[in-house]
N, C-alpha and C positions, 0 to 999 in steps of 0.2 A: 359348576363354575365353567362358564363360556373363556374361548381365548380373549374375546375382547374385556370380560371380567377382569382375568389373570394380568394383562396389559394394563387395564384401569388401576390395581392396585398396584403396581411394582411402582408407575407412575405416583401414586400417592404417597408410597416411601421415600423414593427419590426426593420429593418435595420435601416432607419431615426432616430429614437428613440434612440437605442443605441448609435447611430453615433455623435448626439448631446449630451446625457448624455456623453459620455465619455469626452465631448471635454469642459463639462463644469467648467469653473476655483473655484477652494477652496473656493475664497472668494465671488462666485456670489451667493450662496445656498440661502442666504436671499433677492436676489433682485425681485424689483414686475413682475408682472405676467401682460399679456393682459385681465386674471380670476381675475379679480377685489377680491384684499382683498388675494388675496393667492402669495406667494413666489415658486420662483423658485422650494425649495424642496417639499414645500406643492403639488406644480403640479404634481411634478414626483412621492411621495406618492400615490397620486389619482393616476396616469398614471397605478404604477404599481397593485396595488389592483384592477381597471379595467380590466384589461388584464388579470391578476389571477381570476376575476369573467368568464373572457370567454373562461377560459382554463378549469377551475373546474367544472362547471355548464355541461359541455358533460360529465363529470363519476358523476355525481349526489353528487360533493363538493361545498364548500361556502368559500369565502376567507376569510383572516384572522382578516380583520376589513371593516366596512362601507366606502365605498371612498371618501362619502362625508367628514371622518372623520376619514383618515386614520393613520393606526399605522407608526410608523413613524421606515425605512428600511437605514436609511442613517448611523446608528450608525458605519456600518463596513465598506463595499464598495458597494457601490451606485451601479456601473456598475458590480458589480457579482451578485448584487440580483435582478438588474430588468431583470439582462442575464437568472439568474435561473429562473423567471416565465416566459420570452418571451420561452425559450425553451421548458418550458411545455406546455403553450400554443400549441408552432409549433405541437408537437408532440401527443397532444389531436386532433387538428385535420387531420394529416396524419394518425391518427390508423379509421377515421371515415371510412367508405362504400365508393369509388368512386362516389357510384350510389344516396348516401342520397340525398333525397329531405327535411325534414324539419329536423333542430337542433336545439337541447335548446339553449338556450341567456337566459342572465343576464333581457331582456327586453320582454321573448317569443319565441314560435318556428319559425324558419324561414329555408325558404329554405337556402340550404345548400352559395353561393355564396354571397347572403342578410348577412347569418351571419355573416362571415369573412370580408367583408366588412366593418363592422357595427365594428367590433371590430377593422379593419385596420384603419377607419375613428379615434377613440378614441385615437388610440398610434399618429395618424400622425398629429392631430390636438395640442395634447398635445408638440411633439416632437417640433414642429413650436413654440407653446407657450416659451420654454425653450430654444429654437434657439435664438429666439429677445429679449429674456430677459437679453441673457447674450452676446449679440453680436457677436452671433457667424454667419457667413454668409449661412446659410444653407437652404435657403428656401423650403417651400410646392412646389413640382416639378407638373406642369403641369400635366405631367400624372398619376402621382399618384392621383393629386383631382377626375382626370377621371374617374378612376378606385371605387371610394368613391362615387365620386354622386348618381349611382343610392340606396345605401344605405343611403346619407344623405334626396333627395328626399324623398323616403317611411317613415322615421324616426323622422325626425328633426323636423317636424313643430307638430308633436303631441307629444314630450317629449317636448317642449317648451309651450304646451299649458297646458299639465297636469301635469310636473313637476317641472318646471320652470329651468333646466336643463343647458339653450343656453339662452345668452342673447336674446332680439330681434333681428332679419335678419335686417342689415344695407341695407343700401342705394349701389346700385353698379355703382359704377363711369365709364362714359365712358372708353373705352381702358384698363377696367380688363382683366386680363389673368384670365383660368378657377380655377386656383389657388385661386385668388384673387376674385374669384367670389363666391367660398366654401366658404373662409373664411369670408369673410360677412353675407355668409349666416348663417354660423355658430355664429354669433353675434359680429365678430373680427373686429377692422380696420387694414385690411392686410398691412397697413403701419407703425403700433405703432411700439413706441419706447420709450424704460424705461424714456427716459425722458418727454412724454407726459402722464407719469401715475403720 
């Protein structure tokens, strides 16, 4: 994976992300999550405090609350304020060096295409989470999990062991799509549906 790869797909979560928030209805805010125990807004809370952890963390900032325990951004418009950190985001890392080999992360330094990854993996896996929560048809596109695996690869199985982070990696049923093989791995069953929570 090239930097301009890694930049390609964070870019393509960013889109997901918003794509779904926008499209999310008034009254879905409170419904569950595939994240056991958290609501739709609570996810996108966390979504966007993540993403501001890895837009702030390259000029040496910290966001504005815990994600695990986020401030809660919904008071005005949902989709203007998770626009204003996805944009800062973008734009932390287009001002980086073409040439960077390692960048801060919220999790450590990492080469540059690892990072953005690693941050595109958090927006598109949450995005999916707020898609099936509220029914809206958007799924984890094939290529975007693509483009995330080699970041969920290097990552996932050691924030799950030392932080408890990601549920446990399900089971992957025959005839998964690469999608649907992320998202297991990610501790999801790529088929939930609010009404099996």
């Amino acid at each position: 994976m090239t930097n301009i790869q890694g930049i390609e797909v964070l870019t393509r979560s960013h889109d997901y992300l918003r794509e779904v928030v926008a499209a999310v209805p008034e009254a879905a805010w409170a419904a569950p999550t595939p994240c056991a125990e958290w609501t739709v807004r609570q996810v996108l809370n966390h979504a966007r405090i993540d993403q501001q952890a890895y837009g702030l963390v390259l000029t040496g900032g910290r966001p504005d609350s815990d994600p695990f325990h986020p401030a809660d951004a919904l008071d005005g418009d949902p989709v203007a304020e998770l626009d204003k950190v996805l944009r800062m985001v973008a734009d932390a890392y287009a001002d980086l060096p073409a040439d960077a080999e390692q960048v801060p992360t919220p999790l450590g330094p990492m080469p540059l295409p690892f990072a953005a990854a690693t941050a595109a993996m958090d927006a598109a896996v949450h995005a999916w989470d707020i898609a099936v929560a509220t029914g809206r048809n958007r799924p984890l596109s094939t290529e975007l999990a693509e483009g995330i695996w080699p970041a969920a690869e290097r990552i996932v199985d050691q924030l799950r062991d030392a932080y408890r982070v990601f549920a446990p990696a399900r089971e992957v049923a025959e005839g998964y799509d690469r999608a649907e093989t992320l998202l297991a791995f990610l501790g999801r069953d790529p088929h939930w549906t609010p009404a099996a929570s």
